[in-house]
Every structure is written in C-alpha cells, then in structure tokens.
C-alpha positions, 0 to 999 in steps of 0.5 A: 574601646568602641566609643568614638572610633570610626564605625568600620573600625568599631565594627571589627572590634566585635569580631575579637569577643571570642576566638571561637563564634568570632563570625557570630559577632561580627555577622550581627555587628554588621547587621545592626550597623546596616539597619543603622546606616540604612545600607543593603548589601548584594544578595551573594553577600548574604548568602556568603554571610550565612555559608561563614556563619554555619561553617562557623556553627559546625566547627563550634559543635565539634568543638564542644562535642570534642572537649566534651569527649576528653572531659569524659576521659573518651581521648579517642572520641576526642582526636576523632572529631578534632580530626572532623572539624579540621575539615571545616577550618580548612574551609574558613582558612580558605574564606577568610584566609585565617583559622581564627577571627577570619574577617568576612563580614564587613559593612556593606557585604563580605570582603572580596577575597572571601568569594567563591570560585567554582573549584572551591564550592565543590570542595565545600560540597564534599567536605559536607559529605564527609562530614555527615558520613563521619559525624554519624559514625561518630555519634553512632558509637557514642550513644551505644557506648555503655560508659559515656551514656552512663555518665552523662545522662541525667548529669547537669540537668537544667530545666527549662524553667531554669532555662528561661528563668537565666536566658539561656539561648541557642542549642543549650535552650533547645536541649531542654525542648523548648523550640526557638531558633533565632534564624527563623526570623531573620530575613538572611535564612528566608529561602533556606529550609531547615529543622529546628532542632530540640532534645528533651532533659536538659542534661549533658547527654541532650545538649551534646545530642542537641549539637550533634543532630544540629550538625546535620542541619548545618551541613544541609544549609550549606549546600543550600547556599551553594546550589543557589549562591546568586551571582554578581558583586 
C-alpha cells in the first residue's frame, strides 16, 4: 500500500499495523525516514516522542497484565488494572487527542497539538504516582495469591535458547534473563537513566513479572522527560 505514495502519507500508514503499540510503529518510521532525509528534529521533539512512546509501553503492560488476569479467570484483577490504565489513555487522548492510533510523531518532530503546557505536565506527573501506589498493590496481591502463582509458574516456558533461536524481542526476550534493551542504543534515551529489566524462567509467571516491574521503569522515565523537557519549537 505504501509503494508510491508521498512519504508523509506512507509514514502515517505505519501507525495502523496495530491499535495497541500504533506509537511504536510510527515513532521508528519516522526515525528511519529522518535518517533517510537527513532532517534533525528540535530536542522538545525528541523528548515528547519518547514521553508517547512509554505512555504507550505502560498502557501496553496493563494491558497484557489485565488479559492475563482474565484468562486466569482472576475478573477482579482484571477490572483493577483496566481501571489502572484508563489513567494513562487519558493522558495519550490528551496528547494525541484519540485513545487509539494517536497521530504524534511526524517527520520532522511531534505534531503541534501534541505539546505540553504546564497544567498538563503536573498532571502527567501525578498520574505516575498513581500509578506506582497502585501497580505495586496490584502486584503485591497477585504473587501472594496462592491460586494464580499456582498457575502460571512453570506453565509456557520458553528457554532462552528457543528465545534467540525464534527472535523473539522485548520484555518476552527479557523474561528469559537475557539483557538487552533496544533503548540502550538509541541516541533519543541518552540522557535518560534507566534499569534494564530481566526475570529468569521464561514462563508466563516471569514475563507477567517481566512487565510489571518494567512499569516502574516507565513511570520513572517519564517524569524524566518532564522535569527536563527542553523548551523551544
């Protein structure tokens, strides 16, 4: 679908892969066509890029986390953390003014609406708190819970041989103990500190562990990016 068109076009078209990491997509489009078109974009830019793109990571874990619960047939686990995230897509409505598929990242930088003023940083800021207080409840209750540990230890495993025999990527490759993070080599995360996250086994108990402690991680980089979210265009 993408051949011929006009490259901004294309570019957008990347963003609809999925309804879920849409951001992902469009965030390394973007990045790839810059490289390509050797455009630098303003450094406010960058740091709004990667504040969408761990908004979008933290709506993604409770995600998982959430359907995980329900599969586990754990209903009350699920609607807690469902009622977690609304939170954050709150926060990527009022980015990106659209709960899905949200249209931040263009060539060249962020769209213009999709700037911050004062009012909505601090609410950034205390949405992460929230979140932290009520993620580590959540999982607090969840590995003290005889029943669902039960369940998902040892259930799923995948080795990480198999891991990096299939490529798998990302927290699943992580849950498996192997270190590697792609934002550790991507000039837009240099001045940002953060752990790279790890759980051993592989099974469904480490990979939803994997995201629940990488939560934390998320929350913490972006109040980075606000406390130290240049000015300018």
């Amino acid at each position: 679908i993408m051949e011929g068109l006009h490259v901004e076009k294309a570019n957008a078209l990347t963003e609809k892969v999925c309804g879920i990491c849409s951001n992902g997509h469009i965030f390394n489009s973007c990045l790839a066509g810059e490289g390509a078109l050797g455009i630098e974009i303003p450094e406010r830019a960058r740091y709004l890029r990667v504040l969408a793109q761990e908004l979008e990571r933290l709506h993604s874990h409770m995600l998982y986390l959430g359907h995980g619960s329900e599969v586990l047939n754990h209903e009350t686990f699920a609607m807690r953390i469902f009622y977690i995230r609304e939170s954050v897509m709150e926060l990527l409505y009022m980015m990106g003014g659209n709960r899905v598929q949200y249209g931040i990242s263009v060539l060249g930088g962020v769209r213009p609406r999709s700037d911050l003023n004062l009012k909505e940083q601090q609410r950034i800021l205390e949405v992460m708190d929230y979140i932290d207080d009520k993620v580590a409840g959540f999982a607090e209750r969840f590995v003290n819970d005889p029943m669902v540990m039960h369940r998902i230890v040892g259930t799923g495993q995948l080795s990480q041989k198999q891991a990096l025999d299939l490529h798998v990527t990302g927290p699943t490759l992580r849950a498996t103990g192997y270190e590697f993070d792609q934002r550790t080599k991507m000039p837009e995360y240099d001045d940002i500190e953060f752990d790279v996250i790890t759980q051993d086994g592989g099974d469904v108990a480490a990979n939803i562990l994997m995201r629940a402690t990488e939560i934390f991680q998320a929350t913490k980089i972006v109040r980075q990016v606000i406390k130290n979210l240049p000015d300018g265009p």
